[in-house]
C-alpha positions as CSV (number, residue, x, y, z in Angstrom):
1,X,29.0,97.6,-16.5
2,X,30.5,100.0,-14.1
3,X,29.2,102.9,-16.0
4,X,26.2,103.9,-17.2
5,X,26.8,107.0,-18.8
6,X,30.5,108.8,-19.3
7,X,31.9,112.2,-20.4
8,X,35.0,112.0,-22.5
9,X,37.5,115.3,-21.6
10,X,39.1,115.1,-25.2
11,X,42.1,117.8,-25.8
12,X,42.3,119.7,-29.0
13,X,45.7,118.8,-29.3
14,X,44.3,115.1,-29.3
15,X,42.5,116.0,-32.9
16,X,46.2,117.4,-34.1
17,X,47.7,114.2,-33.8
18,X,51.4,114.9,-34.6
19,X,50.9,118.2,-36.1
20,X,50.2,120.2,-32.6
21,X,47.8,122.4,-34.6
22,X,44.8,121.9,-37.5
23,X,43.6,118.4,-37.7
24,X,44.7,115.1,-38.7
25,X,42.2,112.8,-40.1
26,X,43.7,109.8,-38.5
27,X,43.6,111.2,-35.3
28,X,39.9,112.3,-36.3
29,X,39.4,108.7,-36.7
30,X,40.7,107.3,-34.1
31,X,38.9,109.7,-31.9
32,X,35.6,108.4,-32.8
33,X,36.7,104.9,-32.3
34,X,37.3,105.4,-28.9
35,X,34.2,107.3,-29.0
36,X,31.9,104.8,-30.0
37,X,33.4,102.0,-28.2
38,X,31.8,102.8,-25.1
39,X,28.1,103.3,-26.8
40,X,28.6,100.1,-28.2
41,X,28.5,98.6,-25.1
42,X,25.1,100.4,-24.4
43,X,26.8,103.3,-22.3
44,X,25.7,107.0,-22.8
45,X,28.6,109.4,-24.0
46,X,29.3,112.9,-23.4
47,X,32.0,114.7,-24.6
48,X,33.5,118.0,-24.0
49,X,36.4,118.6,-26.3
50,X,39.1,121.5,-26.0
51,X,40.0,124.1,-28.4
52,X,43.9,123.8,-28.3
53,X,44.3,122.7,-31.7
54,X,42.8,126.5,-33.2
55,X,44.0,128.4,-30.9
56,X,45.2,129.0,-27.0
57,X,44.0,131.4,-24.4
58,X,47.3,131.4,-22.4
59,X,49.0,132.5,-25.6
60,X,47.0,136.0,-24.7
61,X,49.9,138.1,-23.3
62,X,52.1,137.0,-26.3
63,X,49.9,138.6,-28.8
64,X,49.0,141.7,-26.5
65,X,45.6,140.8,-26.2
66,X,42.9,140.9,-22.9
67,X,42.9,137.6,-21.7
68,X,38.9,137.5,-21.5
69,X,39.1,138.2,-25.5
70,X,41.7,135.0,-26.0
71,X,39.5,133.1,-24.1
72,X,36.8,133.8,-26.3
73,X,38.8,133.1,-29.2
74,X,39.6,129.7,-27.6
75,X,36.1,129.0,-27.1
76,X,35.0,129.5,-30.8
77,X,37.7,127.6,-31.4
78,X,36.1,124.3,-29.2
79,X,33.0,124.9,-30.9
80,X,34.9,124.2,-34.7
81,X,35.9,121.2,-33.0
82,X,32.7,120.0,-31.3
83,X,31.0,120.7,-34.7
84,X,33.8,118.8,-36.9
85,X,33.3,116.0,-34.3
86,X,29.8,115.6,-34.4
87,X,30.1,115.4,-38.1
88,X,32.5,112.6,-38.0
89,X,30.6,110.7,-35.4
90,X,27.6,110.8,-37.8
91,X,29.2,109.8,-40.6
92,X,30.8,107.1,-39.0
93,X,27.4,105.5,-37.8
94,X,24.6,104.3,-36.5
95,X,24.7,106.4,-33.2
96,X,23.2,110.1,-33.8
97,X,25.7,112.5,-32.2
98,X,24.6,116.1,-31.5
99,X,26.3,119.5,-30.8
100,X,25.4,121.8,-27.8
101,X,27.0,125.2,-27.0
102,X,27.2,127.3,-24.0
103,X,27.1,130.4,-26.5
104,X,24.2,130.8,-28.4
105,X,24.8,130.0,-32.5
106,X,21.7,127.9,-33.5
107,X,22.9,128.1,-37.1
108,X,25.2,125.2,-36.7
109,X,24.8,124.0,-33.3
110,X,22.2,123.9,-30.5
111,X,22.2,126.0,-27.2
112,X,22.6,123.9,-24.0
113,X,19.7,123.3,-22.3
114,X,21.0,121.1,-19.3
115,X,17.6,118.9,-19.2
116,X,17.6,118.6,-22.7
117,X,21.2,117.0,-23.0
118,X,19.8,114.9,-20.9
119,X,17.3,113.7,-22.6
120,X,19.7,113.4,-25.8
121,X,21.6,111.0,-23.5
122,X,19.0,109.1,-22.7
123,X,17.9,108.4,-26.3
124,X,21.6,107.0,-26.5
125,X,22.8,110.3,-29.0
126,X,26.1,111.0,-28.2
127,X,26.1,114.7,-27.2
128,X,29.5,116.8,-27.6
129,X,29.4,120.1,-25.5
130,X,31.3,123.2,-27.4
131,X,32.2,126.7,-25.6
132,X,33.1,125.9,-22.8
133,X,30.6,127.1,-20.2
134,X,30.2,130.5,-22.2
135,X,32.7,132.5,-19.7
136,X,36.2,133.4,-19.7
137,X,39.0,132.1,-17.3
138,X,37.5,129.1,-17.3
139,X,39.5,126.0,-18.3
140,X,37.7,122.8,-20.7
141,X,39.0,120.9,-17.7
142,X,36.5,122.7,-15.6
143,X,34.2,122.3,-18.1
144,X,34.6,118.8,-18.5
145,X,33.7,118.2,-14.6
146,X,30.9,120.7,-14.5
147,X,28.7,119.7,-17.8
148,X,29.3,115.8,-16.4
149,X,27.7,116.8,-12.7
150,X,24.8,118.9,-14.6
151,X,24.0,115.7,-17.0
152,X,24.1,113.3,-14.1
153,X,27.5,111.4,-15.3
154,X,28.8,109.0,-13.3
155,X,32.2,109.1,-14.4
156,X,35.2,111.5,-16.5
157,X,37.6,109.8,-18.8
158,X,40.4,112.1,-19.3
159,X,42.2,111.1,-22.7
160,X,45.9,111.7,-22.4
161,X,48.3,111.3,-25.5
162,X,51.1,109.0,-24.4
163,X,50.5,109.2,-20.6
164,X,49.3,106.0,-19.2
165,X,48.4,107.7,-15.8
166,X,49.6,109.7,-12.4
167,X,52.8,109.9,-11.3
168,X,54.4,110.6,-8.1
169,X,56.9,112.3,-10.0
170,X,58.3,113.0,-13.9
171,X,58.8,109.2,-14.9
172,X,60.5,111.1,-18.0
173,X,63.6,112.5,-15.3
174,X,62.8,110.5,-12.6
175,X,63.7,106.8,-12.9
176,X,62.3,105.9,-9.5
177,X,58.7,107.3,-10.3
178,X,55.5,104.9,-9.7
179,X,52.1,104.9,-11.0
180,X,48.9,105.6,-8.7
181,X,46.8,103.2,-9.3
182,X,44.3,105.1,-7.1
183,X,44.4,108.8,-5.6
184,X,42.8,110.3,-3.5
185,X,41.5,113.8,-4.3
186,X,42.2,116.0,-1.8
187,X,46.2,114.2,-2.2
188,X,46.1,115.0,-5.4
189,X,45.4,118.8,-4.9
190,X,47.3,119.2,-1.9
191,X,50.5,117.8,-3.3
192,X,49.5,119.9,-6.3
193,X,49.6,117.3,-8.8
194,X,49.0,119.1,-12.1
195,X,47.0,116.0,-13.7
196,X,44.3,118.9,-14.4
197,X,43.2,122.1,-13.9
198,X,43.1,122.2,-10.0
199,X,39.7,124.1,-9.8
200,X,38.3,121.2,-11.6
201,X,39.9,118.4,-9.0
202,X,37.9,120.6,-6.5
203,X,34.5,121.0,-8.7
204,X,34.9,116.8,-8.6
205,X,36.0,116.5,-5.0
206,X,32.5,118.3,-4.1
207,X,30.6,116.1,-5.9
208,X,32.0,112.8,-5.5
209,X,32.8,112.3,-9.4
210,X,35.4,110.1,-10.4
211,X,38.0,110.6,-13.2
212,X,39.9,108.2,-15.0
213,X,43.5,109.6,-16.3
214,X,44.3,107.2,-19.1
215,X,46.6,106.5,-22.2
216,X,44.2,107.7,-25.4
217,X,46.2,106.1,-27.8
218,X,46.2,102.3,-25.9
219,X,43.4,101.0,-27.7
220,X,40.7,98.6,-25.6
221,X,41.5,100.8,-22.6
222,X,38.6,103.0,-23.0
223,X,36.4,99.4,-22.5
224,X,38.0,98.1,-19.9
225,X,37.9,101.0,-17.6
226,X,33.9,100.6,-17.9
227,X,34.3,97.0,-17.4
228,X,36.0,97.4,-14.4
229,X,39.3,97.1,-14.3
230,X,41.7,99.6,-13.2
231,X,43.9,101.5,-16.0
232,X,45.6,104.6,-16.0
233,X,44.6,105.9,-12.7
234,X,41.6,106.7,-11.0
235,X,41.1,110.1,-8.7
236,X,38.7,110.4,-6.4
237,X,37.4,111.6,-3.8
238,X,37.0,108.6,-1.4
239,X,39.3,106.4,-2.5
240,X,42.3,105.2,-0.9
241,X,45.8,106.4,-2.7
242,X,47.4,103.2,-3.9
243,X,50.3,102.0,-5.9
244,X,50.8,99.9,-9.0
245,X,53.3,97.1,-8.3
């Protein structure tokens, strides 16, 4: 396998499906499918799943509000999602998936303790990380990069909903745009390709982390990206920048 253990960056929207807010148990379902098809394979999963679907920290100046208090609205808002996750994971067998939050709420959820996700991993639960990092003006993209580098990950698979990759330009307006098969980093960020937040392209630069833009809705892709083979595209920081034919 190329991988050995993977964090999933998983949009709220994504549990939406074709509402754009709430949930949709399809989507729900097919979200754990593309979950577990990696830990069937013996790979440890991470997950760090957004909050779009509840509610939107941007959305902060619209509704005359601090942005630091819509940001913590937005987190609560991952934690619903991490929770309803977890619960669907577990119903949905035989892997035990657990909950970890960067803001403390051991009611429902357990607070992360970095080592102990860890071990979580290790035991081959799948462990879903709600709250972001606990702090506000801080992305789930940035999130996504930091809670892989603390829990030793050796990859991020961003899921995108009907986006098989990186462009070098709109392919929706732009008839002559290509696919990278491979960027580089530091390309990526200088050309200001908005794939992701752009403190989080840095946060994986640093650390050498790489992160797999793919098509969440092509199913087998998840599987054959820790096979080996290249889909979507694949940003990091020492690659070469290449080109789909």
């Amino acid at each position: 396998m190329r991988y050995k253990r993977i964090l999933f960056k998983v949009s709220g929207g994504a549990l939406a499906g074709s509402n754009g807010m709430g949930f949709d148990p399809a989507a729900l379902d097919h979200i754990c499918k593309q979950i577990l098809a990696p830990r069937e394979m013996g790979i440890e999963v991470a997950v760090v799943v957004g909050g779009g679907n509840i509610f939107r920290g941007k959305v902060a100046d619209d509704w005359d509000i601090e942005r630091a208090e819509a940001d913590s609205i937005g987190m609560l808002g991952t934690v619903v999602n991490a929770i309803l996750l977890r619960t669907a994971l577990n119903a949905r067998g035989p892997y035990e998936a657990r909950c970890m939050t960067a803001i403390r709420m051991e009611a429902v959820a357990e607070p992360f303790i970095r080592l102990r996700a860890i071990k979580h991993l290790e035991k081959g639960y799948i462990v879903i990380f709600g709250g972001g990092i606990g702090q506000p003006y801080v992305t789930t993209d940035y999130t996504g990069v930091q809670r892989a580098i603390e829990t030793r990950c050796d990859a991020v698979l961003i899921a995108k909903q009907g986006v098989d990759g990186v462009y070098t330009a709109d392919p929706n307006t732009d008839p002559t745009a290509r696919r990278f098969k491979t960027l580089r980093l530091d390309e990526a960020i200088e050309q200001d390709i908005r794939v992701m937040d752009q403190s989080a392209m840095l946060l994986a630069r640093d650390h050498g982390l790489p992160l797999h833009v793919f098509d969440f809705d092509k199913p087998g892709c998840v599987q054959r990206i820790c096979q080996g083979e290249d889909v979507g595209t694949l940003l990091n920081a020492h690659t070469e920048t290449t080109l789909f034919d």
